[in-house]
C-alpha positions in Angstrom: 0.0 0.0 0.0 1.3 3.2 -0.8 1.8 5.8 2.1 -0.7 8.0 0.7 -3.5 5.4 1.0 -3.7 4.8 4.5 -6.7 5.8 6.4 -5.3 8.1 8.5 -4.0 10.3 6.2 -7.8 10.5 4.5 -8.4 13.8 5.6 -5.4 15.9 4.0 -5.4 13.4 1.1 -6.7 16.2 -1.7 -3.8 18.8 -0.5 -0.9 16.1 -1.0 -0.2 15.1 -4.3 1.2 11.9 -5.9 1.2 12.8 -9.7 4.4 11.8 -11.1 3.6 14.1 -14.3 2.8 17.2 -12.4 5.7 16.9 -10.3 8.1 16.5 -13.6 6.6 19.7 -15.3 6.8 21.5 -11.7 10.6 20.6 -11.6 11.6 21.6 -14.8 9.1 24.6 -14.4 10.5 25.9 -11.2 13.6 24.0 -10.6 14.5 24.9 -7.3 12.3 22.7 -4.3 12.1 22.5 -0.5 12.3 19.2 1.7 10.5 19.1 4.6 11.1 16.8 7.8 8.6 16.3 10.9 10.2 19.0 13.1 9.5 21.7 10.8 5.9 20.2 9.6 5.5 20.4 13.7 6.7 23.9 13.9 4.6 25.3 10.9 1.4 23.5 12.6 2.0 25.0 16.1 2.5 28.4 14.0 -0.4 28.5 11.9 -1.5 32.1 13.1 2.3 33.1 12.1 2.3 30.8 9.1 1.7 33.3 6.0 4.5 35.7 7.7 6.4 32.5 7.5 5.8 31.4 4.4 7.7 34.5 2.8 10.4 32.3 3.8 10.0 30.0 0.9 10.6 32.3 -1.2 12.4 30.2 -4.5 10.1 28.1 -5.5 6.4 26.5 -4.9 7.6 23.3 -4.7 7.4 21.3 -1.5 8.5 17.7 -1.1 7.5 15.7 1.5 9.4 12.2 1.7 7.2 9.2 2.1 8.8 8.3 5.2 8.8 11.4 7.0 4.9 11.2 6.0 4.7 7.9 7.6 6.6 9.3 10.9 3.7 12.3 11.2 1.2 9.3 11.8 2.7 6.8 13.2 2.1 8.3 16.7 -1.3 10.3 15.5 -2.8 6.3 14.7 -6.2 7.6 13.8 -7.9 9.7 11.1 -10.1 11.9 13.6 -6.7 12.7 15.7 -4.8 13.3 12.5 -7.6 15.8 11.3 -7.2 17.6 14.4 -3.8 18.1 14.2 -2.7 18.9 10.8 -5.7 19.1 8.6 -5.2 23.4 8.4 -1.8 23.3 8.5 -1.9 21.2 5.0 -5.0 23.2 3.9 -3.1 26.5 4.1 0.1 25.4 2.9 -1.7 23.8 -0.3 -3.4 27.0 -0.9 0.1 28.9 -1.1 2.2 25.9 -2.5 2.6 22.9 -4.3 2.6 19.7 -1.8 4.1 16.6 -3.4 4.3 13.5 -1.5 8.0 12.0 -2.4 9.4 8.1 -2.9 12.3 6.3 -4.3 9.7 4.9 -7.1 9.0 8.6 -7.8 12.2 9.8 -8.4 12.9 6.8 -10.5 9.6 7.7 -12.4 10.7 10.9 -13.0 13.7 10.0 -15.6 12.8 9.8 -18.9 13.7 7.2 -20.9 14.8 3.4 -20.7 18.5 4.5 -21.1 18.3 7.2 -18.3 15.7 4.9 -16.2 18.9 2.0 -16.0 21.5 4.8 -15.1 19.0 6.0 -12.1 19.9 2.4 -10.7 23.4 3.0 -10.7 23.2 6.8 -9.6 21.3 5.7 -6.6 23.2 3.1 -5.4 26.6 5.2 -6.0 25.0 8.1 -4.1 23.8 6.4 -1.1 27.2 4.6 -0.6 28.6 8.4 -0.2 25.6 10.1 1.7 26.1 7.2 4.1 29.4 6.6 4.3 30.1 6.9 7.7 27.4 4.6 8.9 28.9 1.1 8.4 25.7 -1.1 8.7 24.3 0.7 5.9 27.1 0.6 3.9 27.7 -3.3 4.3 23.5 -3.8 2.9 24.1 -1.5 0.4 27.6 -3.1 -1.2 25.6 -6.7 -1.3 22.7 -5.1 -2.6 21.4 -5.7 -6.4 19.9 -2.7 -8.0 19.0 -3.3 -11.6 14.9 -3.2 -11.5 11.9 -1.1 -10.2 11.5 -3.9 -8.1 14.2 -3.9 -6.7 13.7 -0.3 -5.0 11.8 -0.9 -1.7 14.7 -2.9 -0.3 17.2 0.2 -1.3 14.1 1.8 0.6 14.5 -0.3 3.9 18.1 -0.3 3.3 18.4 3.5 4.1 15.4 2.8 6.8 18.1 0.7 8.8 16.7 0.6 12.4 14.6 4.0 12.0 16.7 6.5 14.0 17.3 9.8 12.1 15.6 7.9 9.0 13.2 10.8 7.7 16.6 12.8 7.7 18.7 10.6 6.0 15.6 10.6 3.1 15.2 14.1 2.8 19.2 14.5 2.3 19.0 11.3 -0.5 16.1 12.1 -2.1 17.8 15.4 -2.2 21.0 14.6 -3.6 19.4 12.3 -6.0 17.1 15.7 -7.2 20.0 17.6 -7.4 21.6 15.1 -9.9 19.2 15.0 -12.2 19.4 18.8 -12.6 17.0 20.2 -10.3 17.8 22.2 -7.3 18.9 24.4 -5.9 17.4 22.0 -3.2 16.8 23.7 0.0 16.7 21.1 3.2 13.8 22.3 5.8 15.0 20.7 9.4 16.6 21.3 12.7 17.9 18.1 12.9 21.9 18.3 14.1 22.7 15.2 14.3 20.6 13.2 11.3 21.0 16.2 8.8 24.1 18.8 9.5 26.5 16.1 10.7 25.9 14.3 7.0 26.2 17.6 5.5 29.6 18.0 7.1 30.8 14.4 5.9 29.9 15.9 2.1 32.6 19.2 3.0 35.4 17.2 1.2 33.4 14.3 -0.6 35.4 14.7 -4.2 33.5 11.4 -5.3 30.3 12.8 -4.2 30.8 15.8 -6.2 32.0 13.8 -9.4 28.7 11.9 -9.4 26.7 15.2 -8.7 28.1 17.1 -11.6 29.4 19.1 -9.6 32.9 20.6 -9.1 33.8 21.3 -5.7 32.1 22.1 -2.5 31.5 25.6 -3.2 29.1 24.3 -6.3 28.3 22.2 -4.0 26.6 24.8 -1.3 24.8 26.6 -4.2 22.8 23.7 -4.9 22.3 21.8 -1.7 21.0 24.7 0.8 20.4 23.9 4.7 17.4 26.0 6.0 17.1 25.3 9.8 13.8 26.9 11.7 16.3 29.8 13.0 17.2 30.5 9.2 13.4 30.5 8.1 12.3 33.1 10.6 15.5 35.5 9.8 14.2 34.9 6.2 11.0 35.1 7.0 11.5 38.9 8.5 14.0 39.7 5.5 11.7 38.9 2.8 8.8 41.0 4.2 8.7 44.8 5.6 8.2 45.0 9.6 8.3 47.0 12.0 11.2 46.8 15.1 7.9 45.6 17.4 6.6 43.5 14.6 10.1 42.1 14.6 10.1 41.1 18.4 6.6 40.4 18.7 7.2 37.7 16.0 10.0 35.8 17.3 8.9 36.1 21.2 5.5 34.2 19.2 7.8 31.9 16.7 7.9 28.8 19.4 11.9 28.9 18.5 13.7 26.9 20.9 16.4 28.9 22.9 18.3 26.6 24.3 18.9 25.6 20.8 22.9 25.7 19.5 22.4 27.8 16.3 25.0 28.2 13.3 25.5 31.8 12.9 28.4 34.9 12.0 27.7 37.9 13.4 29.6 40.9 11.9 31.9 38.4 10.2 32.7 36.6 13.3 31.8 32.9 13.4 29.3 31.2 16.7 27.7 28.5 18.1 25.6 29.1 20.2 22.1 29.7 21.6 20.4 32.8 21.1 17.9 34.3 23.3 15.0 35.9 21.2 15.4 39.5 22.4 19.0 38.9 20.9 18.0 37.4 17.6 15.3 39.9 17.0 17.8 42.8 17.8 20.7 41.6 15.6 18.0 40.5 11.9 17.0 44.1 12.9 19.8 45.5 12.6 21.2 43.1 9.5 24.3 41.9 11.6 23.7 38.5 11.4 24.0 35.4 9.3 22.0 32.1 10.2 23.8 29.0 8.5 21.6 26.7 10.7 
């Protein structure tokens, strides 16, 4: 059964699509996507009186992508339809009205080659691109090496593969199915999550990946960065306030409201100088007010 069809999900069904042909046109229309993970879904849910400020944010493209895991995660604890209605029925409503909500799998992205010629190569490009997203976890590298990839068929076990025992797993698709976008020519692709651990420590293992780059296209890690974009919950809301026009209360009224966590470590240069660290929200306010600083994640 496809993650789509389950009961649960019956509710926000008509926002989230599944059409392989619009998504293809929608691509190559707007080339640039976001990929969204649970904590952010979360956070836009709990902000849905901020969520059009928030929205300006998203500012690229239309185009949201929500992996098929990280759609299975959002109900796996939410295990009926009436509870799942409750909780993220508007959120999907008004993102749908603003955007373009595609639901994303591996038989998608192989779908959307065209061609038998290219359709083989995908094989071969996702196998080589998994071996270097996930190098440093050795479990999934041993699966992967004895794994045959030659068939459509053969995709859900490259899907449980990845799944491995299900920590960090919606991260680990949202930076594959990323990487895999970004080498057939879409992007930039712009990764929506807080996650440290599942999604900036991978990012860090791709700083001096040479091989990764060769199979991207790309030439070094400064192509690299143009075309693989980390947008933590810190960086939406700096973006967020950039992209619209408000005033020094509207500033500080928004982030005291955002539901930002401050004990959170955040990724930052503030008038040139490197951090990491937490930021209290009177601080952050005060320094995207004044334009002095720079949220990496």
């Amino acid at each position: 059964m496809k993650v789509l069809d389950s009961p649960v999900l019956e509710s926000v069904r008509p926002f989230i699509s599944d059409n392989t042909v619009q998504l293809y046109q929608s691509l190559n229309e707007h080339q640039a996507f976001y990929m969204l993970d649970n904590m952010i879904l979360t956070k836009l849910r709990k902000q849905i009186s901020n969520l059009p400020l928030l929205l300006q944010a998203f500012h690229q493209s239309p185009v949201f992508l929500i992996p098929d895991v990280v759609l299975e995660e959002s109900f796996r604890n939410i295990p009926t339809k009436e509870r799942y209605n409750n909780y993220y029925f508007e959120l999907f409503k008004q993102l749908s009205a603003k955007k373009q909500l595609y639901i994303i799998s591996m038989e998608t992205i192989y779908q959307l080659e065209k061609g038998m010629t290219k359709k083989q190569y995908i094989f071969d490009a996702m196998k080589q691109l998994a071996l270097e997203a996930f190098r440093v976890n050795r479990d999934i590298i041993n699966n992967l090496e004895r794994c045959e990839l030659s068939s459509f068929s053969d995709l859900p076990k490259l899907r449980q593969i990845i799944l491995h025992n299900g920590n960090n797993a919606g991260e680990r698709f949202i930076c594959f199915f990323s990487l895999l976008l970004v080498h057939q020519y879409y992007g930039p692709a712009y990764i929506c999550s807080d996650d440290g651990k599942g999604v900036y420590t991978m990012y860090n293992t791709f700083v001096n990946n040479e091989s990764l780059f060769g199979i991207l296209g790309i030439d070094d890690f400064l192509g690299f960065k143009q075309q693989y974009i980390l947008l933590s919950y810190d960086r939406i809301l700096q973006l967020s306030i950039q992209n619209t026009k408000l005033s020094s209360e509207e500033i500080y009224a928004f982030v005291h409201s955002s539901g930002r966590n401050e004990s959170r470590k955040v990724i930052y240069s503030l008038d040139g100088q490197s951090f990491h660290t937490e930021i209290k929200n009177a601080n952050l306010a005060k320094w995207i007010e004044e334009g002095k600083i720079e949220i990496s994640f």
